[in-house]
C-alpha positions as CSV (number, residue, x, y, z in Angstrom):
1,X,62.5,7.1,-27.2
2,X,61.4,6.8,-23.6
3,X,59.0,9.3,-23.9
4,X,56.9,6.9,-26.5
5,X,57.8,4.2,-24.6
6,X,55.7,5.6,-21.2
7,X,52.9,6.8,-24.0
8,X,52.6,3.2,-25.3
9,X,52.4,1.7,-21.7
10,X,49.8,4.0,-20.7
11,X,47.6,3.4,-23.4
12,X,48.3,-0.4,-22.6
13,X,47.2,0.5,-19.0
14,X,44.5,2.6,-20.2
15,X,43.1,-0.4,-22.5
16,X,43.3,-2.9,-20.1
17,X,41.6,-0.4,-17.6
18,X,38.6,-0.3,-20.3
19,X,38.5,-3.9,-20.9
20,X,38.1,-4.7,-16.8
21,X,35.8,-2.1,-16.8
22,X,33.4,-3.6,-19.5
23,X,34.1,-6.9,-18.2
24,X,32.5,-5.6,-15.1
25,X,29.7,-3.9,-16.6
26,X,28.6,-7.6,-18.5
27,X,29.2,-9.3,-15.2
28,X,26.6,-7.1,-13.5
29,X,24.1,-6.9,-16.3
30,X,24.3,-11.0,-16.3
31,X,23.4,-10.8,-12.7
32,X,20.8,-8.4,-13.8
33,X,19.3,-9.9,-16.6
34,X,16.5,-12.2,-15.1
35,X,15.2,-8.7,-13.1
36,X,15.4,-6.8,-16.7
37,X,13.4,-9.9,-18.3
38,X,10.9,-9.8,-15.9
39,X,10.5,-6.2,-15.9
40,X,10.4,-5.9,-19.9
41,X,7.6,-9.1,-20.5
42,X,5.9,-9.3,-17.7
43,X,5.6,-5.7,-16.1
44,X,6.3,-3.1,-19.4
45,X,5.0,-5.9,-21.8
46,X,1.6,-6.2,-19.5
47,X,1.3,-2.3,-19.1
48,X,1.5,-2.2,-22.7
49,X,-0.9,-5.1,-24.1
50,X,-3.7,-3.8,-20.9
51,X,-3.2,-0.3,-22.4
52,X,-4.1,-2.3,-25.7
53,X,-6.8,-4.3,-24.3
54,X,-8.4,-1.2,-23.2
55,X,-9.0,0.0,-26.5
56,X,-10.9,-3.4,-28.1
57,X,-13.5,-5.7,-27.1
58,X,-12.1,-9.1,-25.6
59,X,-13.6,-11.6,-23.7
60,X,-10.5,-13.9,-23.0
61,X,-11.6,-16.3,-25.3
62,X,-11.9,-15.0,-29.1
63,X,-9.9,-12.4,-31.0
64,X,-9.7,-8.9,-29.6
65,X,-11.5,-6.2,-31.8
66,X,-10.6,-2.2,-31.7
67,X,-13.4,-0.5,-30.6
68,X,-11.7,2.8,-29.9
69,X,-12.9,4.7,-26.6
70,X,-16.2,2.8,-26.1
71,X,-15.2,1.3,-22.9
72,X,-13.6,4.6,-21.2
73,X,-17.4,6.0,-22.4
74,X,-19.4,3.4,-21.0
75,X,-17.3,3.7,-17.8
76,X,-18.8,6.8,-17.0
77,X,-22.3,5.5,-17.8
78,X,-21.9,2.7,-15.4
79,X,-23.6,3.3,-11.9
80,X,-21.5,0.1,-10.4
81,X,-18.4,2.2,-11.4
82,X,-19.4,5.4,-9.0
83,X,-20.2,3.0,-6.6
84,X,-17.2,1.2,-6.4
85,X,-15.4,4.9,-6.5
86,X,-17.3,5.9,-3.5
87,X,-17.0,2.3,-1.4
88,X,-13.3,2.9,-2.1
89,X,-12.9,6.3,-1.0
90,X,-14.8,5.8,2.1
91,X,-12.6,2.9,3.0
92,X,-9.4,5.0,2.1
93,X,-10.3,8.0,3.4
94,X,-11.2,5.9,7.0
95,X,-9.0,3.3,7.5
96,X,-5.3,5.1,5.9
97,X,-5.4,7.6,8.9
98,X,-6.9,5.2,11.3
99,X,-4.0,2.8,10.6
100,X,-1.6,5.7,10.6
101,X,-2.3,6.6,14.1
102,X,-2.6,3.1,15.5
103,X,0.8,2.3,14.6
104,X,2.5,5.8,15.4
105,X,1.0,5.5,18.7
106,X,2.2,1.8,19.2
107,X,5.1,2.7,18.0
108,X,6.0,5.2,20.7
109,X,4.6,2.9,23.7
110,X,7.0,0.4,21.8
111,X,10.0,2.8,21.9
112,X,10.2,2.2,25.6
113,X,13.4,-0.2,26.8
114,X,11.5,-2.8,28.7
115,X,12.2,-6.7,29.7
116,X,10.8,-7.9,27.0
117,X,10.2,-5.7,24.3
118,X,11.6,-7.2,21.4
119,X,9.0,-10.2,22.0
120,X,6.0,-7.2,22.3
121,X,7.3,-6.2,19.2
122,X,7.2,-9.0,17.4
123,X,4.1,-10.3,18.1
124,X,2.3,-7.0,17.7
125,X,3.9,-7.0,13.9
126,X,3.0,-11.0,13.6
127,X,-0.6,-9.3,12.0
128,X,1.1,-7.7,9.1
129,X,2.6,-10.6,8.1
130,X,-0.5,-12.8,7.7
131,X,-3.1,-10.1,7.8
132,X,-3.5,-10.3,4.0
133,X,-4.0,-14.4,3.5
134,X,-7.0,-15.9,2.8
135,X,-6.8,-17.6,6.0
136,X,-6.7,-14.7,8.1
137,X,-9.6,-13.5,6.3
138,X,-11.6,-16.6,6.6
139,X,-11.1,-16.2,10.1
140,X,-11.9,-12.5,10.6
141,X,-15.2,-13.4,8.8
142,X,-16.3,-15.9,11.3
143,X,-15.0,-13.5,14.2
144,X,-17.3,-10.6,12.8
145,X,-20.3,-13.8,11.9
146,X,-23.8,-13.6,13.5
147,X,-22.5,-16.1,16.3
148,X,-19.1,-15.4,16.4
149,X,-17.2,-14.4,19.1
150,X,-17.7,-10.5,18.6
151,X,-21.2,-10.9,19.4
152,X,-20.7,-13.5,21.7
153,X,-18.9,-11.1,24.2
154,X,-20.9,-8.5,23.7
155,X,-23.7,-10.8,24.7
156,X,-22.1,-11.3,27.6
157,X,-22.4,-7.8,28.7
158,X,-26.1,-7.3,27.3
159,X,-25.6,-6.3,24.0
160,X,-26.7,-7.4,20.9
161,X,-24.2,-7.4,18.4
162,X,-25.3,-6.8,14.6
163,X,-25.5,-8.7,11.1
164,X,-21.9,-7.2,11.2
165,X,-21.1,-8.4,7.3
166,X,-24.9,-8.7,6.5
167,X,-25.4,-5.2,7.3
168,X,-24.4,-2.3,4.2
169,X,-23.5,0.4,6.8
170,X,-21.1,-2.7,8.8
171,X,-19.8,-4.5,6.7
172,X,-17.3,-1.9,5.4
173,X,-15.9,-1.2,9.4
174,X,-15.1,-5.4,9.2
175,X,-12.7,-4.0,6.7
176,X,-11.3,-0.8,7.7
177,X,-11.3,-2.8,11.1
178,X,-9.0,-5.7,9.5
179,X,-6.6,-3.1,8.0
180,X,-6.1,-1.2,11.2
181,X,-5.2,-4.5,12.5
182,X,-2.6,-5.1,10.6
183,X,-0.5,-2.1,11.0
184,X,2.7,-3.4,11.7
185,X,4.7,-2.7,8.8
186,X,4.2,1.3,9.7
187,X,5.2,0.0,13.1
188,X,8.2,-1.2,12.5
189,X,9.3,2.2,10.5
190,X,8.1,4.7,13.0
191,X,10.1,3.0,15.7
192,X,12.7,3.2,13.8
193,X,12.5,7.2,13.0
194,X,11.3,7.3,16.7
195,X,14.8,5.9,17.4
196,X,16.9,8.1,15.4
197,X,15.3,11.0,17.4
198,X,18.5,12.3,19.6
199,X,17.2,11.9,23.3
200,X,19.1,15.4,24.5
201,X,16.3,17.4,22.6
202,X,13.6,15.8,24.9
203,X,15.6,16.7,27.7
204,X,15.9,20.0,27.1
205,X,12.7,20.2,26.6
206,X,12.2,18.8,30.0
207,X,14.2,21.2,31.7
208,X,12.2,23.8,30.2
209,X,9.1,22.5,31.5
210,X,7.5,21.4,27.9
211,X,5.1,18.7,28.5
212,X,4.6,15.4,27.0
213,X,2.0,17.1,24.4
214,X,4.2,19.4,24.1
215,X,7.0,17.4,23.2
216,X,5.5,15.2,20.9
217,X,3.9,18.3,18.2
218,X,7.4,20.0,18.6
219,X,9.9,17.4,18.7
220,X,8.9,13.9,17.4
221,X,6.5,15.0,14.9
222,X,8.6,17.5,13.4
223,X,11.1,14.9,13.1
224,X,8.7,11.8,11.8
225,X,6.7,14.1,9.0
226,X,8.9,12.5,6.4
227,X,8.0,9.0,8.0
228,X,4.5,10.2,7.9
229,X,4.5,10.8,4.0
230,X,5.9,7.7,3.4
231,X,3.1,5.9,5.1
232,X,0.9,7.8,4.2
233,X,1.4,7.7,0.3
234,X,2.2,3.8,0.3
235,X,-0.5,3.2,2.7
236,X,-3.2,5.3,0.4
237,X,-2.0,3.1,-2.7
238,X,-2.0,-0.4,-1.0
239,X,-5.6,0.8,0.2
240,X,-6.8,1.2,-3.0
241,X,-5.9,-2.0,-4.5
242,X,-7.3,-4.2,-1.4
243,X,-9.0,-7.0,-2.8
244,X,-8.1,-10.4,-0.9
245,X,-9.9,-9.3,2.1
246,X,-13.4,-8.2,-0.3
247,X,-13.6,-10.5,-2.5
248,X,-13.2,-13.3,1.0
249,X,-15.2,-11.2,3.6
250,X,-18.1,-9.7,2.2
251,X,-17.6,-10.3,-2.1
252,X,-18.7,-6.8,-2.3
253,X,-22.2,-6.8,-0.5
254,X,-24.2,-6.8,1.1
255,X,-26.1,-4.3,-1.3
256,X,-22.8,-3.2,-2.9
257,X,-21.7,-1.2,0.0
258,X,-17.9,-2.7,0.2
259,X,-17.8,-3.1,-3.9
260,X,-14.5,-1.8,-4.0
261,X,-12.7,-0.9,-6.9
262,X,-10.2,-3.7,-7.6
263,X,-13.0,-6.5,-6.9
264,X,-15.3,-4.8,-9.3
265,X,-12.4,-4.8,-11.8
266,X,-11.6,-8.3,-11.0
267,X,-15.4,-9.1,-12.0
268,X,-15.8,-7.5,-14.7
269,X,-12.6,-9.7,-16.2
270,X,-13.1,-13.1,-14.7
271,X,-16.7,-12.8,-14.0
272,X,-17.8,-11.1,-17.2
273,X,-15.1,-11.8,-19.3
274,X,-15.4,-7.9,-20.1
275,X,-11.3,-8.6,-20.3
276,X,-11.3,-5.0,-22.9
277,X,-13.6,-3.0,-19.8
278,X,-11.4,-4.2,-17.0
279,X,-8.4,-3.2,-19.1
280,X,-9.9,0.4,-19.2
281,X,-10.8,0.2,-15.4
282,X,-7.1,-0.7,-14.8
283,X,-6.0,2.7,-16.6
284,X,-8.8,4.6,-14.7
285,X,-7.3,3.2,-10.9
286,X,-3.9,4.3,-12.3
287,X,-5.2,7.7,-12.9
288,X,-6.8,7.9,-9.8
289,X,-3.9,6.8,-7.9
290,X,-1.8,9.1,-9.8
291,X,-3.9,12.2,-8.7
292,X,-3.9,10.7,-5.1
293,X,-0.4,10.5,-5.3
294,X,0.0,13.9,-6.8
295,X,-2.1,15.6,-4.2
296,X,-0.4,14.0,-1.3
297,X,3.4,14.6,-2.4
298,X,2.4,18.7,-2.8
299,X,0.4,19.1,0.2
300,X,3.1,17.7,1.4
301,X,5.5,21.2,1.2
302,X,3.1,22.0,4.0
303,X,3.6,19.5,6.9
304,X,6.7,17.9,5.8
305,X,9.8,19.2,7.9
306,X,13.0,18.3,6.4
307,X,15.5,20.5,8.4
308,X,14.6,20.3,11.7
């Protein structure tokens, strides 16, 4: 008899245990459910409907009608599509390492206790927070303008400066010059893994007479190749979708040379109302950035050091 009467209040127990725990789980998927609305309509749902798109002929205003693959083959008939491949490349290829280097090597001047630092730090990441408005782009266009004050100082030292955004082989270093600038964010995170480098291997190193070269290919890059993939990759996406800074700057000219990918797409929709041939573009970036993606994360077994 007491035997049963343990077995019934364990099963009680256990029921009550089950019923908390689903209470639980609704109380967390309530909290949750604006994030899984927003991922199922307006991220899935969009994914879906442009992979849709892609395969019809819509120009925003009347019906969309299947046309099968007719846009994918008059991608690769379209001159302005190369074009806008190479502008891209050229700006990826250039400015993702450029900005990589910049903010490793501010990083490490910034990893320095100083009076002070924390206000050096925070106004050289100020940039990444406002780089990418339309306001800081007005402005950089009227820095790098015919008589702005780029070639206003270089005036003042006997140079003449060029048509810097009126010029094709220019106007792209405005760019690439802009997104060097605003390298903060890859600041901030290789300060941090420049932090959690334990200072007893540098001086050991010392006391065995490495130098600072030395130091840094043995010890802190070693330890920061991780960091350097992960700025690397999201800094090698986010360079392939730059458009704010185009389509303000130089709105792909002068002679195409800084039609970049996303601002052709973005014509071709709004511009055109070629809504089905964007759609297509859309699916052709995400392949690209796909390979690029690919290619970086197994070159990556290469440089990466995860057990130092």
């Amino acid at each position: 008899m007491e035997a049963q009467v343990r077995t019934g209040v364990s099963k009680r127990k256990a029921k009550q245990g089950l019923q908390t725990a689903r209470q639980r789980n609704l109380t967390a998927y309530a909290f949750l459910t604006p994030w899984l609305i927003g991922m199922l309509f307006l991220t899935v749902g969009s994914m879906l409907f442009t992979f849709y798109l892609a395969f019809t002929d819509y120009d925003l205003l009347s019906a969309a009608h299947w046309t099968g693959i007719r846009n994918f083959s008059q991608i690769l008939d379209d001159p302005n599509f190369w074009v806008s491949i190479r502008s891209t490349l050229i700006y990826v290829v250039i400015s993702v390492p450029a900005r990589l280097i910049a903010s490793l090597l501010v990083a490490l001047l910034l990893s320095k206790e100083v009076r002070g630092i924390g206000l050096y730090r925070a106004l050289i990441y100020l940039p990444s927070l406002i780089g990418g408005s339309v306001g800081i782009s007005i402005g950089w266009k009227n820095l790098f303008a015919n008589d702005g004050p780029i070639n206003s100082l270089l005036g003042m030292v006997g140079i003449h400066g060029p048509n810097w955004i009126g010029n094709p082989s220019t106007a792209i270093i405005v760019l690439i010059l802009l997104s060097v600038w605003q390298f903060g964010s890859e600041m901030v995170i290789f300060l941090a893994g420049i932090k959690q480098i334990p200072n007893y291997l540098y001086e050991a190193a010392t006391i065995d007479g490495a130098s600072p070269m030395r130091r840094f290919f043995n010890i802190t890059w070693p330890m920061l190749s991780p960091i350097v993939f992960f700025n690397l990759l999201m800094g090698t996406i986010s360079s392939f979708m730059v458009f704010t800074q185009v389509y303000i700057i130089t709105s792909g000219g002068p002679m195409n040379s800084t039609l970049f990918y996303v601002y052709y797409l973005y014509q071709q929709a709004f511009s055109y109302f070629h809504m089905g041939y964007a759609s297509a573009l859309s699916i052709i970036l995400l392949i690209i950035i796909a390979i690029c993606s690919s290619i970086i994360f197994l070159t990556s077994k290469l440089w990466v050091k995860y057990d130092v």
